[in-house]
C-alpha positions as CSV (number, residue, x, y, z in Angstrom):
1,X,7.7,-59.7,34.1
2,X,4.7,-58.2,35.2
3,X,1.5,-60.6,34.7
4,X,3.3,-63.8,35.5
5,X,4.2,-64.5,38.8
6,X,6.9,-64.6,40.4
7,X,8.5,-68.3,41.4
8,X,7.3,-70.1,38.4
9,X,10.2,-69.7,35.8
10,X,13.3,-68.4,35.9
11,X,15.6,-67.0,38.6
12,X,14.0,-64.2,40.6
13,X,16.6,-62.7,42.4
14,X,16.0,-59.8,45.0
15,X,16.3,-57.2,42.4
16,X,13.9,-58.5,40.1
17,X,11.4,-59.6,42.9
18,X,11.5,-56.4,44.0
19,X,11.0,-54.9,40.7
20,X,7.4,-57.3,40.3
21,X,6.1,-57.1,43.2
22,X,6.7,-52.8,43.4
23,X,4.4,-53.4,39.7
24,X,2.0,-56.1,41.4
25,X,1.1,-54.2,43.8
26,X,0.4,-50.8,42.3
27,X,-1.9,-52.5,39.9
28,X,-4.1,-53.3,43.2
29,X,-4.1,-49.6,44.5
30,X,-1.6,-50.3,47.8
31,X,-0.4,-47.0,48.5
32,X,3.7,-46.6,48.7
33,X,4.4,-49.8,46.4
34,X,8.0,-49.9,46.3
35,X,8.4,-49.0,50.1
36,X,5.7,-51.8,50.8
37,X,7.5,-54.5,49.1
38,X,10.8,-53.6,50.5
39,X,9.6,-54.4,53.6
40,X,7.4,-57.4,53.1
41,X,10.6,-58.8,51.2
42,X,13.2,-57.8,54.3
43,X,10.6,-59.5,57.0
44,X,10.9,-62.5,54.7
45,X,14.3,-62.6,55.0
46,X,14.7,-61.2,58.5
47,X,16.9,-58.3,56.3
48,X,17.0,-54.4,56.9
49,X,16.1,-52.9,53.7
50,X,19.3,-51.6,53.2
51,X,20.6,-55.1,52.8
52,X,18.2,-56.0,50.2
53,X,20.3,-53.2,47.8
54,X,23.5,-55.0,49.0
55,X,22.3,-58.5,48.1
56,X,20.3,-57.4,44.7
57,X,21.6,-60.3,42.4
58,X,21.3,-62.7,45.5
59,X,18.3,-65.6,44.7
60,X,14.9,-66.6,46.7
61,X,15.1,-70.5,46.9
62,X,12.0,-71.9,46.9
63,X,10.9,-71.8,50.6
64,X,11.3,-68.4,50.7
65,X,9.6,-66.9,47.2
66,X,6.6,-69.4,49.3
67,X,6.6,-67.3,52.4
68,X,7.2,-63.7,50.2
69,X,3.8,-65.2,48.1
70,X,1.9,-65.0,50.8
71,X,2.7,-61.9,52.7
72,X,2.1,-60.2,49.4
73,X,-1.0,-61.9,49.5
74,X,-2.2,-60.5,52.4
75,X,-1.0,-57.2,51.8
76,X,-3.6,-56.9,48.8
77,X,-6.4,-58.3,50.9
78,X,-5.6,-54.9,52.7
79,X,-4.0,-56.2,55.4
80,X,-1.7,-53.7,57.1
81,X,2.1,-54.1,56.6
82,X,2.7,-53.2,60.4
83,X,0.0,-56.6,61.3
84,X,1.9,-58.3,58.6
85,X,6.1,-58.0,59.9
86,X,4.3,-57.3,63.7
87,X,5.6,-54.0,64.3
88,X,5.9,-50.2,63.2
89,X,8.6,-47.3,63.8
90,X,7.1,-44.7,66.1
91,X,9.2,-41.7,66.9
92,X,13.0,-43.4,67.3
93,X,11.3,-47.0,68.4
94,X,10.5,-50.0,66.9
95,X,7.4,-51.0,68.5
96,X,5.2,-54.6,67.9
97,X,1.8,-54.0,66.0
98,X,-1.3,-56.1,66.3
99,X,-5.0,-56.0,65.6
100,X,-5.4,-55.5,69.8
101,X,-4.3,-51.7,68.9
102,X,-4.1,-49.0,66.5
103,X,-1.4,-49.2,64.2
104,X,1.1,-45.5,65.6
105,X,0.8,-43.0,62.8
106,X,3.6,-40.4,61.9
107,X,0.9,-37.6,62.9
108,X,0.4,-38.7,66.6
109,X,4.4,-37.8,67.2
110,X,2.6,-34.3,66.8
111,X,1.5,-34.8,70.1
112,X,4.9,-36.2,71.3
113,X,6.7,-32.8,70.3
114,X,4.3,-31.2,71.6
115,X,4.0,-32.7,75.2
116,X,7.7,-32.6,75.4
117,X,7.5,-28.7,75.6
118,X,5.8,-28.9,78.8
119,X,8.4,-31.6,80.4
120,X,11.5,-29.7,81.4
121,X,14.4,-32.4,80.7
122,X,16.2,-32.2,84.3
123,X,12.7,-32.6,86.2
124,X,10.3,-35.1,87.7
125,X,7.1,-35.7,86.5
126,X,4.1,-37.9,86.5
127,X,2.5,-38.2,83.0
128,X,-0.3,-40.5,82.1
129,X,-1.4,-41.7,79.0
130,X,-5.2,-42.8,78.7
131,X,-6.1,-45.2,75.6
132,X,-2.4,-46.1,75.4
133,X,-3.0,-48.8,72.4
134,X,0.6,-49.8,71.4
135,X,2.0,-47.9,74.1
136,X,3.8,-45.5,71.6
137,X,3.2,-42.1,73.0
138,X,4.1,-43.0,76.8
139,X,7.2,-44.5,75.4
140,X,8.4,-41.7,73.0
141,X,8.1,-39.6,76.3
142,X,9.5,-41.6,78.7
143,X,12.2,-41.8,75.9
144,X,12.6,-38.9,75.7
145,X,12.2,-37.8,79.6
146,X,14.7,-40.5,81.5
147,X,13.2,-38.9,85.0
148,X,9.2,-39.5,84.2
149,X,7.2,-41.9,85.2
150,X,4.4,-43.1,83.1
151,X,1.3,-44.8,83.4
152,X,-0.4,-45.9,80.3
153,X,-3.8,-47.0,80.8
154,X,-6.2,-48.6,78.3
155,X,-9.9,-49.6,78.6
156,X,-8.9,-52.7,76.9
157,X,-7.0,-55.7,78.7
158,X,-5.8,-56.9,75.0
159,X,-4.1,-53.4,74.3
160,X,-2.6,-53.2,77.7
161,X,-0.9,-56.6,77.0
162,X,0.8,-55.3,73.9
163,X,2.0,-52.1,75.5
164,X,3.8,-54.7,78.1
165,X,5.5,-56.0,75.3
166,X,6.5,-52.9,74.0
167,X,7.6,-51.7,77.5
168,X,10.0,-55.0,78.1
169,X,10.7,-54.7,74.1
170,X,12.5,-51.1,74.9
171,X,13.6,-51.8,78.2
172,X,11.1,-49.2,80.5
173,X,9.8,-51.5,83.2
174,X,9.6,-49.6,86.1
175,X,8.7,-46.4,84.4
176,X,6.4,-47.3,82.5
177,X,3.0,-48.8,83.9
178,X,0.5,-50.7,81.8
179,X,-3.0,-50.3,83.5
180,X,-6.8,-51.6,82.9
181,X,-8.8,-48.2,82.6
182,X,-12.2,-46.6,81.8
183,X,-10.4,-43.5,81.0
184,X,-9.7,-42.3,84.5
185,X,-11.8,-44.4,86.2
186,X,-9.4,-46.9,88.0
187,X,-7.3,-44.0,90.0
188,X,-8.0,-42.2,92.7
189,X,-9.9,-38.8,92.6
190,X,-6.3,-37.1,93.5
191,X,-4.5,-34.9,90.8
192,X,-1.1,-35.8,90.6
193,X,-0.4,-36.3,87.0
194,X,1.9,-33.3,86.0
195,X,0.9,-33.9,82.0
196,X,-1.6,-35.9,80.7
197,X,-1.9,-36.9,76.9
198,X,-4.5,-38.8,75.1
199,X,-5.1,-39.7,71.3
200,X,-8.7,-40.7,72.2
201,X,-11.0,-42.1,68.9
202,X,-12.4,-39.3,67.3
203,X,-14.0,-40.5,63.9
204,X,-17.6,-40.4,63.7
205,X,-19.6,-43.3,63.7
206,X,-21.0,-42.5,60.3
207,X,-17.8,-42.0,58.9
208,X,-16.4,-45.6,60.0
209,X,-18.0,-47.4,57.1
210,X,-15.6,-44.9,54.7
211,X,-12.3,-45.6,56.5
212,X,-9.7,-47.3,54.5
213,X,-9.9,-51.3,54.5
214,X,-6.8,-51.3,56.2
215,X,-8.3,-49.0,59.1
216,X,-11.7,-50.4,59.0
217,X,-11.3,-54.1,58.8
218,X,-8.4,-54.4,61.1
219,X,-7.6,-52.3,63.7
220,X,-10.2,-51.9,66.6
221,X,-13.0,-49.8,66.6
222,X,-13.0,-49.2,70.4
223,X,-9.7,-46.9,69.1
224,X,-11.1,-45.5,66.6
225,X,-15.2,-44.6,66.9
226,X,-15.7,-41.2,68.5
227,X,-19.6,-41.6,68.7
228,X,-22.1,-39.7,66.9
229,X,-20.4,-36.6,66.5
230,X,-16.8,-38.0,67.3
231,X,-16.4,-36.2,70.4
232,X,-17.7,-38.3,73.0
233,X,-14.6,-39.6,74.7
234,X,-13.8,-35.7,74.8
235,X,-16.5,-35.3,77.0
236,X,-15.3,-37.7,78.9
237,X,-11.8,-36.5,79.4
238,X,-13.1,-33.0,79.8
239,X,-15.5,-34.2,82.9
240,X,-12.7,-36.9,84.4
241,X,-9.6,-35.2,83.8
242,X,-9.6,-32.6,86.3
243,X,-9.4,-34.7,89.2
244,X,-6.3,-36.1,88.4
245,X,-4.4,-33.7,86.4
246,X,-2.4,-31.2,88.9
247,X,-3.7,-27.4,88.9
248,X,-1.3,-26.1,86.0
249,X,-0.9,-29.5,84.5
250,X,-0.8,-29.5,81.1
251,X,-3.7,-31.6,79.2
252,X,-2.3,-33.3,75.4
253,X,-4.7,-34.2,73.1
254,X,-5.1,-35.2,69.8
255,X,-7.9,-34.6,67.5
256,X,-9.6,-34.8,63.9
257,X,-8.3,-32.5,61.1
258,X,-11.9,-30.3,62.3
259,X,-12.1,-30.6,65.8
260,X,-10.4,-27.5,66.7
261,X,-13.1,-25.6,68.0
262,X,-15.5,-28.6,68.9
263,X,-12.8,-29.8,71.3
264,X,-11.7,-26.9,73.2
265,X,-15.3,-24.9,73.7
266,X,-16.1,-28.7,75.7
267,X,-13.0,-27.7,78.2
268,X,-13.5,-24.0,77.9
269,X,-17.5,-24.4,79.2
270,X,-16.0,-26.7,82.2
271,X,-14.6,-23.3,83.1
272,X,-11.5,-24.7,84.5
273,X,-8.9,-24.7,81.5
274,X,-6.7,-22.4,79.9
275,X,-6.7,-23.4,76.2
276,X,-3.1,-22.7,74.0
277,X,-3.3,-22.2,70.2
278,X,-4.3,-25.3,68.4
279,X,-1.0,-27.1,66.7
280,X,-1.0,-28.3,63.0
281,X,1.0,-31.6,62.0
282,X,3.2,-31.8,59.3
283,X,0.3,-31.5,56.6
284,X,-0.9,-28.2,58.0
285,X,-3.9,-29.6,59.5
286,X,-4.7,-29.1,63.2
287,X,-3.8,-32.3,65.1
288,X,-3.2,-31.3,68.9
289,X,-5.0,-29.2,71.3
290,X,-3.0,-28.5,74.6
291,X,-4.8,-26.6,77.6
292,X,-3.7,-25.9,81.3
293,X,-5.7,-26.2,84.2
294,X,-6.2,-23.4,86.0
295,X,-5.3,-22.7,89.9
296,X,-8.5,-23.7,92.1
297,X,-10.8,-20.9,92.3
298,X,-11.1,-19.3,95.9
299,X,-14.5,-17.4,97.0
């Protein structure tokens, strides 16, 4: 089966496709191999995966083995499978993916949990998100948080378009608020966020050339180069956030597996934050700092 492909003789039913393709592409290094073809194979279908195992014995016709070709074709070329089928599970939503945004990664709902603690379910709050991307994280909260409002801002006009899509896709217009942003440039110098969260870029421009293909080649590097030493949109939350985030707001952020110390010493030398343990992800690895802004000083 393996080494001829698949189409040419025979019948390939689902099973067997299935069965090729899981080989195919293990012999071209694409990580999770079974799960990838599953889901090329139910986007060319418009199936759930669990209906490819109820259909097994069921034929491709022609058109379709065509279509199934060439998403398996550009899933070796290192396309990611979230660009290919246009969308990715984040936290309990199925969001649309594109190369305007970084693809949502099981470690940033790290940062979700976390931010939750800090938003009491029966209360009002205003969070904002800065560098939204897909939009994921203001949605898991505002999810999550049915009396929050949300802004989710993003330097670029491209992201903030497919956050809008996500917001009408889940049904949160009206609570959730796609806007242009420099970080915190476009609001007003008045702090009344009651949480804000960020998963700024944090990789170091030397490392970029290392990233995965997938990473590297297609998703944006606005999102994902952290200057020099990776921490230079920290500095810029540390020196921005304080004017609008409420005195004992709560600041989410997520960082590099190393970034621990780097991050917090920039917020503990502003002199205005209190800075929480650092919080690991599922891998053991620290992933989020949180801090609180302190009360204004008096004398």
């Amino acid at each position: 089966m393996a080494g001829h492909e698949p189409g040419k003789t025979d019948v390939w039913t689902i099973g067997r496709i299935l069965r090729w393709t899981t080989e195919y592409l293990a012999t071209h290094g694409i990580d999770s191999p079974r799960l990838t073809s599953e889901m090329l194979l139910a986007h060319c279908l418009k199936a759930s995966r669990i209906d490819l195992y109820m259909r097994f014995d069921e034929p491709l016709n022609q058109e379709e083995r065509a279509v199934f070709r060439d998403l398996v074709r550009r899933r070796t070329g290192r396309e990611p499978v979230a660009h290919i089928v246009g969308e990715r599970s984040f936290w309990t939503l199925d969001l649309a993916s594109g190369p305007e945004a970084l693809v949502p990664r099981p470690d940033t709902e790290t940062l979700v949990t976390e931010a939750l603690k800090y938003l009491p379910e029966n209360h009002r709050a205003k969070v904002l998100d800065l560098g939204t991307g897909t939009g994921c994280i203001a949605l898991a909260l505002a999810t999550e948080r049915p009396l929050c409002q949300v802004v989710a801002a993003d330097l670029s006009l491209a992201a903030c378009g497919l956050a809008m899509r996500n917001i009408r896709r889940v049904g949160l217009e009206g609570r959730v608020l796609p806007v242009v942003s420099d970080w915190c440039a476009s609001f007003r110098q008045e702090p009344v966020f009651d949480l804000v969260v960020s998963n700024p870029p944090y990789i170091p421009t030397a490392h970029m050339e290392a990233l995965s293909p997938e990473v590297r080649d297609y998703e944006p590097p606005l999102a994902l180069d952290g200057g020099a030493d990776g921490l230079l949109a920290y500095r810029r939350l540390a020196a921005e956030v304080g004017s609008v985030l409420k005195p004992s707001g709560i600041l989410v952020l997520e960082i590099g597996y190393d970034q621990c110390r780097a991050v917090t010493t920039l917020f503990v030398d502003s002199g205005d934050y209190e800075v929480f343990p650092c919080v690991k992800d599922l891998g053991g690895h620290d992933r989020v700092v949180v801090l609180r802004k302190m009360l204004a000083r008096t004398g």
